[in-house]
C-alpha positions in Angstrom: 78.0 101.1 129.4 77.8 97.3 129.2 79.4 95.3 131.4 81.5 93.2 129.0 83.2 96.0 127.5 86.3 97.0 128.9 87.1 101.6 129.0 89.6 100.8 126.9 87.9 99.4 124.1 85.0 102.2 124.2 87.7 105.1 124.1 89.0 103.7 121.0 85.7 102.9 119.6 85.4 106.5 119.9 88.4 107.9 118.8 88.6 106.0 115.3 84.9 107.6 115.3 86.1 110.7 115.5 89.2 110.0 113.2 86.3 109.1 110.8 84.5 112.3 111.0 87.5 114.3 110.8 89.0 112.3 107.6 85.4 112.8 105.9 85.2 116.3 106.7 89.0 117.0 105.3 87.6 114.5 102.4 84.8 116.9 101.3 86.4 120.4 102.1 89.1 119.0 99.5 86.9 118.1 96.8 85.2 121.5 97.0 87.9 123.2 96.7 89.2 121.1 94.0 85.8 121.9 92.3 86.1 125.1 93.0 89.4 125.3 90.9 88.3 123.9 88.1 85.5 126.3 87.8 88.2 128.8 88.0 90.0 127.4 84.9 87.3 126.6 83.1 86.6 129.0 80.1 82.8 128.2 79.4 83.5 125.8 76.9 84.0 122.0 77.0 87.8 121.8 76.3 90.7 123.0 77.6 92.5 125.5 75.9 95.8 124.5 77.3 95.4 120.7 75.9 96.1 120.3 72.4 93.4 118.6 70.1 93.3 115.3 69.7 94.6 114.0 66.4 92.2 112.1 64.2 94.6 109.6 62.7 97.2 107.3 64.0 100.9 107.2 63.3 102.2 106.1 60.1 103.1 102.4 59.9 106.8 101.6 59.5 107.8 99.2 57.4 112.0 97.9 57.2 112.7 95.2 54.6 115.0 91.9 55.5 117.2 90.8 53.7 116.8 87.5 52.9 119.5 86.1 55.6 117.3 88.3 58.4 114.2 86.3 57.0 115.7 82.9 57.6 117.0 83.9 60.8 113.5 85.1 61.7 112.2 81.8 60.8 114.4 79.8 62.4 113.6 81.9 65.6 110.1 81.2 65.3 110.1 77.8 64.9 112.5 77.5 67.7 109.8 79.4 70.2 107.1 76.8 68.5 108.4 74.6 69.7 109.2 75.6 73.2 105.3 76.0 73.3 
């Protein structure tokens, strides 16, 4: 033991050590058995039968016309924030 290290500080050397081990060791036994689970679910092929298929297009645009008082009142609001900037 060396001289200039006091009990105290080699006892809690060694327990976060130990706190180490056993959080790696909890770590590991988790992640096999989450592994393990998956393998359970899994039905040989890629995708999951319980997650619906991905859809190939995005959602239709919408599109509302202004009237022309709601146009001028949209322009007036943006060249009020232009201005701010």
């Amino acid at each position: 033991m060396p001289q200039h290290v006091s009990i105290l500080q080699l006892t809690g050397v060694a327990f976060l050590a130990l706190v180490s081990v056993a959080w790696l060791v909890g770590l590991i036994r988790m992640l096999r058995r989450a592994r393990a689970e998956v393998t359970v679910w899994h039905t040989g092929s890629a995708a999951l039968y319980a997650v619906p298929d991905q859809r190939q297009t995005g959602p239709h645009r919408e599109a509302v016309e202004l009237t022309p008082a709601e146009r001028d009142t949209f322009a007036v609001l943006i060249r009020q924030l232009n201005d701010r900037g």
